[in-house]
N, C-alpha and C positions, 0 to 999 in steps of 0.2 A: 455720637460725638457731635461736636458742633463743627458743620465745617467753613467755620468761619476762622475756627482757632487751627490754623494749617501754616505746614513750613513753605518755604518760596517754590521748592518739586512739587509738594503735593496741588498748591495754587494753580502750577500752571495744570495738570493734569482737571484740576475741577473744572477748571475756564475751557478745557478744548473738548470734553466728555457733554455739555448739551449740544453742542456742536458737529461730534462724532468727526473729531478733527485729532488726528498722533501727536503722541510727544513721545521723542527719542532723546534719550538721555547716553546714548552711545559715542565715545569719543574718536573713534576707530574701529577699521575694519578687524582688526585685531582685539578688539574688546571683550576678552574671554569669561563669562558669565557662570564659569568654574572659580571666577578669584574674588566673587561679588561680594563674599563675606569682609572683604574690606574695600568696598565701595562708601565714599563716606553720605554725608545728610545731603548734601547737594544734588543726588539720585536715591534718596533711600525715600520710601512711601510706606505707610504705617497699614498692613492688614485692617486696622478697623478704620481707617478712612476709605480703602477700597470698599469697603463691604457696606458703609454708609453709603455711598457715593451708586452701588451698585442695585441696592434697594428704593433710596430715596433718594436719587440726587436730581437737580434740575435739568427740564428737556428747554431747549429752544423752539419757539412755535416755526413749523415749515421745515425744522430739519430731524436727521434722526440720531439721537443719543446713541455712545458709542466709547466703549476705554478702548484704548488704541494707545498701547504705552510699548517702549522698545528699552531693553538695557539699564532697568532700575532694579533697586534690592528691596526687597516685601520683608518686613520684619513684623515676627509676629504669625495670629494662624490666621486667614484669607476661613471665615467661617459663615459659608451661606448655607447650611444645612436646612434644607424643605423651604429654602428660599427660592422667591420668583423674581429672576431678572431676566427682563423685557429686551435687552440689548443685547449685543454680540461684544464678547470677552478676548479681548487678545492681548497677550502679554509675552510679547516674543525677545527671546534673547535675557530674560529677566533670575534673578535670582532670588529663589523662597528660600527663607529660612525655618518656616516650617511646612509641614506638609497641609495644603490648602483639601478643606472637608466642604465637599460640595452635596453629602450624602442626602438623597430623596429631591434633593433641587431641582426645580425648572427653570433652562436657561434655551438664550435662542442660538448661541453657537459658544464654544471655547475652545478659543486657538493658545499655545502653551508651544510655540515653536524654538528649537534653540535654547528653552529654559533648563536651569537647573533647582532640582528638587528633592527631597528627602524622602517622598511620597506624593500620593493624593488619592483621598478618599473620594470617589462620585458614585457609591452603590445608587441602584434604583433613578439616575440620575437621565432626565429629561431632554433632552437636546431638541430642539425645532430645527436645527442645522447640523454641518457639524462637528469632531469633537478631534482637535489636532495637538499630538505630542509630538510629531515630528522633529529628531535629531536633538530631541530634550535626552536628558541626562538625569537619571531619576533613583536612586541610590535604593529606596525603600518600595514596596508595591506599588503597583496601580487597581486601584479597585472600583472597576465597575462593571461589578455582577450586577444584573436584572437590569441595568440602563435599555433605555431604547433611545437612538438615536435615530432624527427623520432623515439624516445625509449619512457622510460614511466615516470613518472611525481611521484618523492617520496615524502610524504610527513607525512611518518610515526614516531608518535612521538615526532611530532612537538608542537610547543605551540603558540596559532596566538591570538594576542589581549590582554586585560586585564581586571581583572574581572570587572566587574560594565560598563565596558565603553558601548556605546551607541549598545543596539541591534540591530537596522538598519545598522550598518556600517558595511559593508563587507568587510572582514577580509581578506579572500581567493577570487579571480575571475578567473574562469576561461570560463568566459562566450563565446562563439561559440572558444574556443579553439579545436585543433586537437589534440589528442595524439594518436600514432598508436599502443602504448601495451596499457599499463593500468596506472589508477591512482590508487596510491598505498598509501594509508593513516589511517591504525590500528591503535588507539592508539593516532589521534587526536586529542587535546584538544583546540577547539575555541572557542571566547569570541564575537560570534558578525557572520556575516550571512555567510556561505559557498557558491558560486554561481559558477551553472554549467549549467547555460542556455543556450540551445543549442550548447553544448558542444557536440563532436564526441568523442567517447572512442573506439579505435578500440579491446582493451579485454576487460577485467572486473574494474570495481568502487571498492573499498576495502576500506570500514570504520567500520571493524567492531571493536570494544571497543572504538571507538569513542567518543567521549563526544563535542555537540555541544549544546552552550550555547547562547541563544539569547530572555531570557524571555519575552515575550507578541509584539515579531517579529519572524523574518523568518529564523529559524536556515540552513534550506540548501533549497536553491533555483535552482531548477535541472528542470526548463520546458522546456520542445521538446529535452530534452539529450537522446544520441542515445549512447549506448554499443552493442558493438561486443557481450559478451556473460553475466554476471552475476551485478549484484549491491549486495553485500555483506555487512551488516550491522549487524551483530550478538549485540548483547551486547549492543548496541547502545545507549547513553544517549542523547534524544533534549528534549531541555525547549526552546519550538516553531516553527513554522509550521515547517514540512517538505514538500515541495510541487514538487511533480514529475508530474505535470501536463503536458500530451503528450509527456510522456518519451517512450523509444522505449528498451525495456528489453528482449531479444528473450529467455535467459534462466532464473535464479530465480533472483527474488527482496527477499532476505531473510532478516527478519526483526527478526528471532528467539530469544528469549530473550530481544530485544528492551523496552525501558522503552520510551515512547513518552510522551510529555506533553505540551499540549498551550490551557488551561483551559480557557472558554471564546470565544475560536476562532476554525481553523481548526488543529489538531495536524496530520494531515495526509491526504494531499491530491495527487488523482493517476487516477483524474477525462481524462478521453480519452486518457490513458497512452493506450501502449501494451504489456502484458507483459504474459512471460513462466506458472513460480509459480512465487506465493506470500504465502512467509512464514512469521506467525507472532507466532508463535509456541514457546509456553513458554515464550513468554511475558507479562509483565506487562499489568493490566486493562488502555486504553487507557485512557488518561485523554485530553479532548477537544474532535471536531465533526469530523467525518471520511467522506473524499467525495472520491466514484469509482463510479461516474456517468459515464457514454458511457465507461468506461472500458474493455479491451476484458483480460480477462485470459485461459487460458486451467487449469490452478490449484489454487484452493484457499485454507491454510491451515489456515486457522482461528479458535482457538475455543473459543465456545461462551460466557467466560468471560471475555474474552478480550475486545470486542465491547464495545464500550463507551454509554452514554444515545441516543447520536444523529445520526445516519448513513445516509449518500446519497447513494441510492442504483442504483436509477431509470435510465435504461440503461447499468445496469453491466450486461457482457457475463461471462460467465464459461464456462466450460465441467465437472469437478470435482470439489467436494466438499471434504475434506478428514480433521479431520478422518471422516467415518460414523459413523453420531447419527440419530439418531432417529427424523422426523420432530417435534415433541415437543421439543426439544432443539434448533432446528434451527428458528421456526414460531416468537420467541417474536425477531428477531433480525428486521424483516421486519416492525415491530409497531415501529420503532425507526424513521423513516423514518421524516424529520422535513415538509413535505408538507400532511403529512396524509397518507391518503388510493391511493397505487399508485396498479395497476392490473400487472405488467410488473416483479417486484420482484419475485413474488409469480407463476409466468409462466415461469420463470429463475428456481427458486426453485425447479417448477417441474421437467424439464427437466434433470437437474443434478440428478435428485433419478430416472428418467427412463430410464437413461444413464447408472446406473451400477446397473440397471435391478431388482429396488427396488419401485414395483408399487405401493402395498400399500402404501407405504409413498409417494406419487406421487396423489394418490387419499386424504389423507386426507390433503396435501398443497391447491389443489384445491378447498375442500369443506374448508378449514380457510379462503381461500379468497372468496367465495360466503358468508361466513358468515359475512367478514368484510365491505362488501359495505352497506358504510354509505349513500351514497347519495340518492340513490332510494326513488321515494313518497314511503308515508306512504304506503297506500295500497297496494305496490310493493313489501315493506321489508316485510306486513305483511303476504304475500303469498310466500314468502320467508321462512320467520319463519315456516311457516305451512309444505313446501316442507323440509326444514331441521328437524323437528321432523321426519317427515312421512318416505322418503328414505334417507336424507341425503343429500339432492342435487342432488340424482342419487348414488350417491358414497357409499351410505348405502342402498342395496336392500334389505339383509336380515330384516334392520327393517321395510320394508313391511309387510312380512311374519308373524312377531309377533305382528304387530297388529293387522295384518286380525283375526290371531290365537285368541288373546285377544278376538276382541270384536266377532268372532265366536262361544268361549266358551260360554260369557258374554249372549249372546242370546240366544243360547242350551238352557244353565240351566234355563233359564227365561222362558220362553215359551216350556221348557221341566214338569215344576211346574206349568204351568197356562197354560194350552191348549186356544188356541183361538178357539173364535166358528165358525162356516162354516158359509159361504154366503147359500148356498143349501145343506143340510145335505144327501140330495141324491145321490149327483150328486159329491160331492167332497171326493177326494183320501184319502186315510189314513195319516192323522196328522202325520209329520216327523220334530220334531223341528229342527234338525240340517240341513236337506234340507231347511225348513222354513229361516233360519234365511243364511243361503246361499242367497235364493232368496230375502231378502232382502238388500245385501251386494253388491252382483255383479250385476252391472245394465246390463251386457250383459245377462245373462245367467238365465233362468225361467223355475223351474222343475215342476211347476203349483201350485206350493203349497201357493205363495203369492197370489194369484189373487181367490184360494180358502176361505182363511180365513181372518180372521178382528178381531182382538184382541179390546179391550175397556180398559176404563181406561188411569190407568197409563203404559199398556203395547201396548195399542196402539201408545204413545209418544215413548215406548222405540223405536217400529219397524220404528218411523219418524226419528227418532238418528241413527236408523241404516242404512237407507237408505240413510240420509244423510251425514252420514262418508264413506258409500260407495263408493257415489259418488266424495266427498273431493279424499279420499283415491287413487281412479283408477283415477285422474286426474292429482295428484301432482306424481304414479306412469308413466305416460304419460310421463308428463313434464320430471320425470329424467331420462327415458330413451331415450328421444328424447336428452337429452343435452348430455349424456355419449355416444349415437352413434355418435355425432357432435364430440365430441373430438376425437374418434375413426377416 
């Protein structure tokens, strides 16, 4: 277009653009750029005089070109596809009337602050600087998948989508994009799925007061996303999945205060992620099933009214569990497990309590999980059962002790009241009940006092009871020390 043939808005906007000097066409701080569809010609600027103006239009020698425009209506599509403009783009407060296609373009920065839009196409799109929709208002997608941006990507305060519309449709893409700082988006309110799949972040993710809305789909979709340093989500509101499945997090996934919800489905998945900490710390009770299957963390700060009914555990690494409780507070989160009794959990478990040198709790993870194997024959579990009263699995010795003790008293006093009579009254030692009932106890050990006497009766069944718990007794103690030197 010729831009000679221009209205009095667009005039002054060409006269201040070699100059890289604003025109604000804003009457008031109140000037809501939600009502811009009836802004009339005295602020209204025609898309294809921007896009002339952005391609060709004149530099001044010594200074640097520049649109720098505040509170005008863009009628018309703003169409620089696989275009190269040289300048920084800022159009703050403004109202598009259609959605501006920046698709394959190389630009050196665009700012888009406070604007309202129906969309914007910038796939594949170039940034030297960089790329700001902060607190814009943006009814239809934003699409820049494959962008690589040289600065960071704002999108703080924004508003993407509208309520009720279709949860599936994503709002936000920025699927295998590059940003080489950070994305920067507090205070996000989206209507519909965030997408950061295989996205590159070379700092940190920043969503935290966020609010991501996508009832019974997929509020942010973040698989194989790689950050430089942190994923920040404090406060966080999703209605539906969050899914970081194979995200790569080297410092914290903070999820502190988050309130997650996709009742019915996954509201949290982080299944073969990698990640620093993982903070959910003073959050809300999760509502839907949690997967950290093959996950590796070095920190997990979860406490355990957080956990939802269902957890996928099987394959999660730690090093740290924080805060410390007590294994009775951590044991019922592994019964959540939706495939049953998995051994791998509860070996995780231990680890982490013998890591910060808390062995008893380390022994009793152990014996919850010899107690929980459901599978075993019958006759297995029931020699099972017998080894958990007895020692405990190995892991309780001292209840050996008390019931050697028990049934040592038990036979004293028995046979300290009813003396048995001698096989040979000649020939045999003096009557010692408590050696007696020794020698019927310990099958290794014979002070001759059983093989002297023979009791009758009902006390000759008792001394078959005791010989027969004896030998129970030093078998099942066998078996748990044979198993607690193997873990040794």
């Amino acid at each position: 277009m010729d831009l000679t043939d221009l209205t009095p808005a667009e005039r002054r906007v060409r006269d201040a653009f070699p100059l890289g000097e604003g025109v604000d066409f804003r009457e008031g701080d109140e000037d809501d750029p939600g009502r811009g569809a009836h802004w009339g010609p005295e602020r209204t600027l025609r898309a294809e005089f921007l896009r002339e103006l952005l391609l060709a239009g004149p530099v001044a020698e010594g200074r640097t070109a520049g649109l720098k425009v505040a509170g005008a209506r863009v009628t018309g599509r703003l169409d620089l596809k696989y275009g190269t403009v040289t300048c920084a783009v800022r159009l703050r407060a403004c109202h598009f009337e259609q959605a501006p296609d920046l698709y394959g373009a190389r630009i050196s920065a665009l700012v888009l602050t406070d604007a309202v839009l129906p969309g914007l196409t910038a796939g594949t799109l170039r940034a030297d600087g960089v790329l700001r929709i902060t607190c814009c208002r943006i009814a239809g997608p934003v699409r820049l998948q494959g962008a690589k941006l040289a600065g960071a990507f704002f999108a703080n305060g924004a508003r993407l989508g509208a309520p009720g519309a279709d949860p599936e449709e994503a709002v936000l893409q920025l699927n295998h994009a590059e940003v080489a700082t950070d994305v920067w988006a507090p205070g996000l309110v989206a209507h519909g799925t965030v997408q950061l799949n295989g996205a590159v972040v070379g700092g940190q993710v920043n969503l935290n007061d966020a609010v991501l809305d996508a009832p019974g789909g997929t509020a942010l979709h973040a698989e194989v996303l790689a950050v430089g340093t942190d994923l920040h989500a404090m406060r966080l509101r999703a209605r539906g999945r969050v899914n970081l499945g194979g995200a790569r997090i080297p410092r914290q996934l903070n999820l502190a205060y988050a309130r997650l919800s996709n009742p019915g489905g996954h509201a949290l998945r982080a299944s073969s992620s990698v990640v620093g900490e993982l903070w959910l710390r003073s959050a809300a009770p999760i509502e839907g099933m949690v997967n950290l299957r093959r996950a590796q963390l070095d920190l997990l700060h979860v406490p355990p009214e957080v956990w939802p009914e269902r957890v996928q555990l099987d394959g999660l690494a730690y090093r740290v569990l924080t805060p410390h409780l007590p294994p009775e507070q951590r044991l019922p989160l592994l019964e959540r497990e939706p495939d049953g009794y998995l051994p791998y959990p509860y070996e995780q478990l231990t680890t982490a309590y013998r890591t910060v040198g808390d062995d008893g709790a380390a022994r009793t993870v152990q014996l919850a999980k010899l107690r929980r194997r459901g599978t075993l024959p019958v006759y297995a579990r029931l020699w099972g059962y017998l080894q958990d009263a007895a020692v405990g699995y190995g892991f309780r010795p001292m209840r050996a002790a008390l019931w050697l003790l028990l049934l040592l008293c038990t036979g004293t006093l028995a046979f300290a009241l009813h003396h048995p009579p001698a096989l040979k009254p000649s020939e045999a030692p003096v009557f010692n009940p408590l050696f007696y009932t020794l020698d019927l106890l310990l099958p290794i050990i014979d002070f001759g006092q059983e093989s002297a006497y023979a009791p009758r009766g009902g006390f000759q069944w008792l001394s078959y009871l005791l010989i027969a718990l004896g030998w129970v007794l030093a078998t099942t103690i066998a078996a748990g020390i044979t198993r607690s030197l193997n873990r040794q």
